[in-house]
C-alpha positions as CSV (number, residue, x, y, z in Angstrom):
1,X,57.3,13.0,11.7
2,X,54.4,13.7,14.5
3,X,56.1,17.5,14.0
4,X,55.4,17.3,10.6
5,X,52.9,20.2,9.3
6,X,51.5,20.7,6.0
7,X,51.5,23.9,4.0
8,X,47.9,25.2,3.0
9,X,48.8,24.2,-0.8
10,X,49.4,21.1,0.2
11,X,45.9,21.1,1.9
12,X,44.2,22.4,-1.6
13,X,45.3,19.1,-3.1
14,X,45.5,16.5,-0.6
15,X,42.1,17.5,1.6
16,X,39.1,16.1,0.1
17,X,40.4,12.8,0.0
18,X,41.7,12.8,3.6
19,X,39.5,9.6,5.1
20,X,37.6,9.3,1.9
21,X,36.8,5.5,2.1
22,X,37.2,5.1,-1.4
23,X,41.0,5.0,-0.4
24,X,40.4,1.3,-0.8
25,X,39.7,1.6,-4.7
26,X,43.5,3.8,-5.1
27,X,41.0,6.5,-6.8
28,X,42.8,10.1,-6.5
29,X,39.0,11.6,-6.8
30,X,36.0,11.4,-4.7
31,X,33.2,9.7,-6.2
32,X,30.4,11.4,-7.6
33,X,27.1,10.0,-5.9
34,X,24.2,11.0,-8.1
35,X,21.8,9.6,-5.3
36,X,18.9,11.0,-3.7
37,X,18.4,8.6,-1.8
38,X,20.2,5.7,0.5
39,X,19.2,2.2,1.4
40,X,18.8,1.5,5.2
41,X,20.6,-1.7,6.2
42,X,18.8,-1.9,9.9
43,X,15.1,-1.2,10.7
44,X,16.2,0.9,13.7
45,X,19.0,2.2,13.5
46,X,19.9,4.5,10.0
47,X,23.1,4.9,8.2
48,X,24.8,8.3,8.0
49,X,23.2,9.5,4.9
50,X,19.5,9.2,4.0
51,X,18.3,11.6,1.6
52,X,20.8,14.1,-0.4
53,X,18.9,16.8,0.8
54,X,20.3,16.3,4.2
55,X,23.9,15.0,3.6
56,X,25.7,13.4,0.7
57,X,29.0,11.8,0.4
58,X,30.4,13.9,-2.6
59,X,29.1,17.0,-1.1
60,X,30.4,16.1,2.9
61,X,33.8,15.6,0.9
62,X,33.3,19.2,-0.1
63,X,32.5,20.5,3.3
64,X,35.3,18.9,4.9
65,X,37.5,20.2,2.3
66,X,36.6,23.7,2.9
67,X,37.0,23.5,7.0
68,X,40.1,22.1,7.1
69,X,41.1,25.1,4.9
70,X,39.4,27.9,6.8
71,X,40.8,26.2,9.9
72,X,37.1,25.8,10.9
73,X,35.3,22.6,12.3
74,X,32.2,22.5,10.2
75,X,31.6,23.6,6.3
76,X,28.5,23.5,4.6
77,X,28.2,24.0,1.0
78,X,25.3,26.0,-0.7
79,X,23.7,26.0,-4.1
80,X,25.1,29.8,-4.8
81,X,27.3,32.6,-3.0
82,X,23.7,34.4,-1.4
83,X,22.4,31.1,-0.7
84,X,25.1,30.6,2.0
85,X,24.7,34.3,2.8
86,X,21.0,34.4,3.0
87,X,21.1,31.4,5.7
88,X,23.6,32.3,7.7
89,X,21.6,35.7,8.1
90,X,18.5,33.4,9.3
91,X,20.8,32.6,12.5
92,X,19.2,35.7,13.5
93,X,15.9,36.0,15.2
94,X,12.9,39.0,14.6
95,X,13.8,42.4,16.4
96,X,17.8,41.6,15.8
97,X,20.0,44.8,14.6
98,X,22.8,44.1,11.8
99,X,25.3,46.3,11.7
100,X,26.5,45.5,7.9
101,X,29.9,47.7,5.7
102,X,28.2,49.9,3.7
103,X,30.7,48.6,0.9
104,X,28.8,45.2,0.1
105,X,28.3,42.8,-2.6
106,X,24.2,44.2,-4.5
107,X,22.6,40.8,-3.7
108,X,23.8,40.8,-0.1
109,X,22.5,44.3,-0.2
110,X,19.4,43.6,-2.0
111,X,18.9,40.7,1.0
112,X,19.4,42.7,4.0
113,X,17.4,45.9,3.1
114,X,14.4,44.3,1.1
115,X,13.7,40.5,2.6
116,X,14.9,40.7,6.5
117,X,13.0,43.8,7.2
118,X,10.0,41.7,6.6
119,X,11.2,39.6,9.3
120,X,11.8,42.2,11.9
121,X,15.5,42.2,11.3
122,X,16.9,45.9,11.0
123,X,19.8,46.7,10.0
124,X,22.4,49.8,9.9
125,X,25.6,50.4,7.4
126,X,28.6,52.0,8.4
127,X,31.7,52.8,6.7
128,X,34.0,49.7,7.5
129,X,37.1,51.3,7.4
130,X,36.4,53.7,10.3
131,X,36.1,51.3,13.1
132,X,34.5,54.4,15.5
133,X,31.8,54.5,12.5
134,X,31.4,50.8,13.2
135,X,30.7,51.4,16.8
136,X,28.3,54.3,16.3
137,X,26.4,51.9,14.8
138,X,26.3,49.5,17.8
139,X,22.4,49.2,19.3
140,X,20.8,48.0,22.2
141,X,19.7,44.8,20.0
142,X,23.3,44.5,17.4
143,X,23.7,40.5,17.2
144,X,25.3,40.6,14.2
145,X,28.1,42.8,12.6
146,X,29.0,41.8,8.8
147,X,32.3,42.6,7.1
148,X,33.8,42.3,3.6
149,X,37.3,43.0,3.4
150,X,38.5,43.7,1.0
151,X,34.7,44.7,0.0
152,X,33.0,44.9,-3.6
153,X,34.0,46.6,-5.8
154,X,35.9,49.3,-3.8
155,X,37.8,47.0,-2.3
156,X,37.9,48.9,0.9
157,X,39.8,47.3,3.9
158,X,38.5,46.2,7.2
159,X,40.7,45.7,10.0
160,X,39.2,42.3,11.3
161,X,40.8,41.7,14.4
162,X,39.7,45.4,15.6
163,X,36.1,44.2,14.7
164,X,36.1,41.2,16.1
165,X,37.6,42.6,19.6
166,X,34.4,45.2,19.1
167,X,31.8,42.3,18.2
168,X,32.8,40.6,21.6
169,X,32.9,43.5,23.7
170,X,29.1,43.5,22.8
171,X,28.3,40.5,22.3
172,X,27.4,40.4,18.8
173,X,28.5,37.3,15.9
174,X,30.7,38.4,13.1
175,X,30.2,36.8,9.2
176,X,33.0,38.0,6.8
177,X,32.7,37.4,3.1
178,X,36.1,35.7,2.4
179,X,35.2,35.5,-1.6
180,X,38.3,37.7,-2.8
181,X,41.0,36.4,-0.5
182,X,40.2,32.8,-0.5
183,X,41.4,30.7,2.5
184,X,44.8,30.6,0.7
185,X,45.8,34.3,1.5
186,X,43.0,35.2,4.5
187,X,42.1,33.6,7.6
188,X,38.9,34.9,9.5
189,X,38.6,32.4,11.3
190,X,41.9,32.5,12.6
191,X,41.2,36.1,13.2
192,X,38.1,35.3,15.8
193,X,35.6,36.2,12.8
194,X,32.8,33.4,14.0
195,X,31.3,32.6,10.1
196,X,33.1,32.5,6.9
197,X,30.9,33.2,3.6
198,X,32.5,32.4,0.1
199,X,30.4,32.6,-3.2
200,X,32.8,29.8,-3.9
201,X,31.4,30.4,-8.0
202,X,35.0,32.7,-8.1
203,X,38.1,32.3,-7.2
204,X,37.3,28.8,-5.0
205,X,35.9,27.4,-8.3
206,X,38.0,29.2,-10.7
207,X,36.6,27.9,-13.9
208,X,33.3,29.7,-14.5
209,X,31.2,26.7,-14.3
210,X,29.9,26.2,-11.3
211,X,27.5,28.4,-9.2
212,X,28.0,27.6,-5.1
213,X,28.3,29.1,-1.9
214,X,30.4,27.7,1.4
215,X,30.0,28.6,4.9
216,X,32.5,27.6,7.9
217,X,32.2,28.2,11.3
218,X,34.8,27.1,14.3
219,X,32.3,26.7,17.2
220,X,30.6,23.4,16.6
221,X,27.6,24.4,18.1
222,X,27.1,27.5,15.7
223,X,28.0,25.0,13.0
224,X,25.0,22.8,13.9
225,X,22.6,25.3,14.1
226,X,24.1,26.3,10.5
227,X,23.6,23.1,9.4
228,X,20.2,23.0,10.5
229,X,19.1,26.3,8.7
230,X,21.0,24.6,5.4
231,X,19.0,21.2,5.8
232,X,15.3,23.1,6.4
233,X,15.8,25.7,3.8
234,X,17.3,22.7,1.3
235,X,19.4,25.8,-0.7
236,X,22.0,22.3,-1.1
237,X,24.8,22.2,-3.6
238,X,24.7,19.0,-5.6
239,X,27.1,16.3,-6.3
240,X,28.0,17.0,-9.6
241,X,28.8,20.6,-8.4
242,X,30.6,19.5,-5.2
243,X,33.2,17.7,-7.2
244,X,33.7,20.4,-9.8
245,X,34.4,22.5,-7.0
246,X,36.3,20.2,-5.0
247,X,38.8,19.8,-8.7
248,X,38.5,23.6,-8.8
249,X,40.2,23.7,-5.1
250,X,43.2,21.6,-6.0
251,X,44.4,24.2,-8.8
252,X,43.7,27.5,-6.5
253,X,47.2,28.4,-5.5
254,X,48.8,27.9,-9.0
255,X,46.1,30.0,-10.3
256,X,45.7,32.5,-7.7
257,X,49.3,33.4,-7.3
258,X,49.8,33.7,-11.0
259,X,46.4,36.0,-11.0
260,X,47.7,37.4,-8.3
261,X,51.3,38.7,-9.9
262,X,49.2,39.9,-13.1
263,X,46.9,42.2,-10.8
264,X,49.8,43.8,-9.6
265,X,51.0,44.9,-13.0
266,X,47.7,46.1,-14.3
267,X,47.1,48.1,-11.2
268,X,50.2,49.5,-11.4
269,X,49.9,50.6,-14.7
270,X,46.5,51.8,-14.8
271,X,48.0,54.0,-11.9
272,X,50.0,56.5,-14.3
273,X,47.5,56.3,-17.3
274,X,46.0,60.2,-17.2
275,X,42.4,58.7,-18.6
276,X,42.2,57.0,-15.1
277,X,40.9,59.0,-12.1
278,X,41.4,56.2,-9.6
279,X,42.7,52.6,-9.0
280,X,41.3,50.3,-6.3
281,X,43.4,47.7,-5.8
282,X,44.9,46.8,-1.8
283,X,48.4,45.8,-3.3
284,X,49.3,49.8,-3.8
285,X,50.6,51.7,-0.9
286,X,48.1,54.5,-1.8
287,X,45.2,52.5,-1.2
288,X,43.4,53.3,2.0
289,X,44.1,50.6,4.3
290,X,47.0,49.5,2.6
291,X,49.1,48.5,6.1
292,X,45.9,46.9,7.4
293,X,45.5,44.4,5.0
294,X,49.0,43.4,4.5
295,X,48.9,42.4,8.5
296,X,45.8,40.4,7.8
297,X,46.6,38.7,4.2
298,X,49.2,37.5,2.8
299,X,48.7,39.0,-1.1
300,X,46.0,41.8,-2.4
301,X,44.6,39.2,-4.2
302,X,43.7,39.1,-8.1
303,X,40.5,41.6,-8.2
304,X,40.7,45.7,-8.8
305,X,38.6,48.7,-9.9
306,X,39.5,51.6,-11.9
307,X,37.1,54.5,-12.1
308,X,37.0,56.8,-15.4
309,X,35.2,59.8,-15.9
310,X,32.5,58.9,-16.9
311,X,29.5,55.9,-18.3
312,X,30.6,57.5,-22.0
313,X,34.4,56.8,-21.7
314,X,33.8,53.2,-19.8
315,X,31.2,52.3,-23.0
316,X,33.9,53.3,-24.9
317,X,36.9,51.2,-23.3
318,X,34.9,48.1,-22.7
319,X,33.4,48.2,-26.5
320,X,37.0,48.1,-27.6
321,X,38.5,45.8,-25.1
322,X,39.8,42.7,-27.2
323,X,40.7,39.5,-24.4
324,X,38.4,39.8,-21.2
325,X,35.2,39.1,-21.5
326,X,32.7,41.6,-20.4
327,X,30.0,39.4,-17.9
328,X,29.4,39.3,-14.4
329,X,31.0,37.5,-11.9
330,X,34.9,36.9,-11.4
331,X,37.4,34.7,-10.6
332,X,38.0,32.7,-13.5
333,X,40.4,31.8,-15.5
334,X,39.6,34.2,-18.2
335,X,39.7,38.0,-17.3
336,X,36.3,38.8,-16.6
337,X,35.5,42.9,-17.0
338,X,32.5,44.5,-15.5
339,X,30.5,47.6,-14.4
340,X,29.5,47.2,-11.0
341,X,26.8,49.9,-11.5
342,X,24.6,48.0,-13.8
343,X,26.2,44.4,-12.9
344,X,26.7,43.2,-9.5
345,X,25.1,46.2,-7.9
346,X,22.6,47.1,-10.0
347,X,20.0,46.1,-6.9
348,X,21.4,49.1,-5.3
349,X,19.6,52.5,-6.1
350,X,21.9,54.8,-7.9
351,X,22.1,57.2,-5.0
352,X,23.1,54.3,-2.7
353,X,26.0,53.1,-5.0
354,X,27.0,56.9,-5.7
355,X,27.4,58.0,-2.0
356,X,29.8,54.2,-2.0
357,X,31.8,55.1,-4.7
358,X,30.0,53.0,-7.3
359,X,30.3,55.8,-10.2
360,X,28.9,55.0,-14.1
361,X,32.9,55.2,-14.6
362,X,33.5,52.8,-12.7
363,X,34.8,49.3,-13.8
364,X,36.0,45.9,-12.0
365,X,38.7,43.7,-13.2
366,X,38.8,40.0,-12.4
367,X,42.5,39.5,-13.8
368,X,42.6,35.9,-15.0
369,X,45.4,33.6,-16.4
370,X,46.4,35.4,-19.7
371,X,49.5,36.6,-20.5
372,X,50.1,40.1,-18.2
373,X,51.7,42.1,-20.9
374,X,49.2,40.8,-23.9
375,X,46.1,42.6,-21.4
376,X,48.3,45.8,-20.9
377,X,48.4,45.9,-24.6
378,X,44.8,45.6,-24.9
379,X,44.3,48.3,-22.0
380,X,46.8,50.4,-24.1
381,X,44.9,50.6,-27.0
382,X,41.2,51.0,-25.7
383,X,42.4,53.5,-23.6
384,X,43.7,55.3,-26.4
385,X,40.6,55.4,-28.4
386,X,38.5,56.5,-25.0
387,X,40.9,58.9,-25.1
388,X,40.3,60.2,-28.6
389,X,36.8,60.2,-28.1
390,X,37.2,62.2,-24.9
391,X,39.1,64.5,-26.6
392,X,36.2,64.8,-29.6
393,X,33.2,65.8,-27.5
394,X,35.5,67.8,-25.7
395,X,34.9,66.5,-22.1
């Protein structure tokens, strides 16, 4: 038995309750503790939670559920996605360099080139799939080189081990946004990445009910100093959230794989429609950086884009789309269909998301748990009638 190793899908399920004293009680869920505050037995000497602000049960459940997955030593859960972003960038100091993909989520994009430049933080982007771009980029005062692979809403790949190799050889940390992979089929950390980022809202969460954000790092020192930006800043996620999460996280492989399997359908069959001009999804062998990520991850996860001509023909197909709903966000359980361009990166300027690839045409496609063949169907027949209104106004 001491050879005995879990899988990671064991881990979803069994990890927040590892050494959760409640043991005692036989309850299979960790308790929610709506406290603020916590009564101090001994005059001198404190217990090890206080005030909520600076630790709570329900939420440390959370945390520890979320290392143990990354294969990290400390997690610290957020109240949203750029919350957990936003303070692991304020690890830097004033007169830091970031060198940051040019590919990136609109908030962490809006962040980096509109609030740390007030703080003497500069930053350069760089197209993430050329590493020689990434190392161009390098200056005198890099401390910091930021990845998201595959990246939103191009999904573009990042070979992380070749960055990672690059960060050390300069000295420089390395945050990765994990959100589309999940720690089920990526491992940064693993990797040498030295902070993983999750807007855990998606794919972690799965459910569309819960807005948080989850950082891990492996060095315990950089974990601490974590910890202390996440207790001064207070950006905390709360214990009702921390155990919808934590429920979320049991059910991520069933869903994800079956997401997953559905993906790979739709992309493939967006891929011969003639309306489409373009499929982004890493599971195709055409997609740049196709070999790279299947070294890296183990499935091309449950997210793609598909770019038609033009704003007209996407108002058209997602007017007359039937099952997904059309909102921001992804990684639920329902299909979630959206337009990057006035969506997730609408705090991008519209020559910014051009020269990235983030056309009016262009659409992303959280595929959730319905039934694959009844979304082809529905793709079939808005398709068809973008098609015939192509074919009107004669573009």
């Amino acid at each position: 038995m001491s050879d005995f190793k879990e899988s990671l899908e064991t881990s979803l399920v069994v990890a927040s309750t590892r050494g959760n004293s409640e043991i005692k009680t036989g309850a299979v869920n960790v308790p929610i503790y709506l406290s603020s505050t916590f009564h101090q037995e001994n005059f001198d000497n404190f217990g090890p939670y206080d005030y909520s602000r600076s630790g709570n049960p329900t939420r440390e459940a959370l945390e520890k559920t979320i290392a143990e997955l990354e294969g990290g030593t400390r997690g610290l859960a957020f109240a949203s996605g750029i919350a957990a972003i936003s303070s692991a960038f304020m690890l830097l100091s004033s007169g830091d360099h970031i060198v940051i993909t040019e590919d990136v989520y609109g908030g962490t994009f809006r962040f980096v080139t509109e609030v740390l430049p007030r703080f003497g933080i500069e930053h350069s982007f760089a197209d993430f799939t050329d590493i020689d771009a990434i190392t161009r980029a390098i200056q005198p005062n890099t401390k910091l080189i930021y990845i998201e692979t595959p990246s939103n809403p191009c999904l573009g790949i990042t070979d992380i081990h070749a960055v990672v190799e690059l960060a050390k050889s300069h000295d420089c940390l390395t945050f990765l946004d994990n959100t589309f992979m999940t720690p089920l089929y990526q491992r940064p950390l693993d990797l040498g990445v030295d902070v993983v980022l999750h807007s855990a809202t998606k794919f972690l969460s799965g459910h569309s009910d819960v807005i948080a954000g989850l950082a891990v790092t492996k060095d315990d020192d950089l974990g601490n100093r974590l910890a202390f930006i996440q207790n001064s800043f207070g950006a905390i996620l709360g214990a009702q959230d921390s155990f919808s999460l934590i429920q979320g996280i049991k059910t991520l492989s069933v869903r994800f794989e079956k997401s997953a399997e559905s993906a790979r359908k739709i992309a493939n069959y967006l891929s011969g429609h003639d309306l489409v001009e373009k499929v982004y999804f890493p599971g195709l062998s055409t997609h740049p950086g196709f070999d790279t990520h299947n070294r890296q991850s183990s499935s091309a996860g449950a997210v793609l884009s598909f770019r038609l001509p033009n704003r007209s023909i996407a108002k058209s197909f997602v007017e007359n789309i039937r099952i997904p709903v059309f909102a921001v966000s992804l990684g639920g359980v329902e299909s979630i269909l959206s337009h990057p361009a006035q969506m997730s990166h609408a705090a991008m300027p519209k020559a910014e998301r051009e020269k990235r690839g983030i056309t009016d045409g262009l659409l992303r496609f959280s595929v959730g748990l319905e039934n694959v063949d009844d979304l082809i169907a529905d793709f079939e027949q808005s398709l068809e009638i973008a098609s015939k209104q192509q074919e009107k106004v004669g573009i």
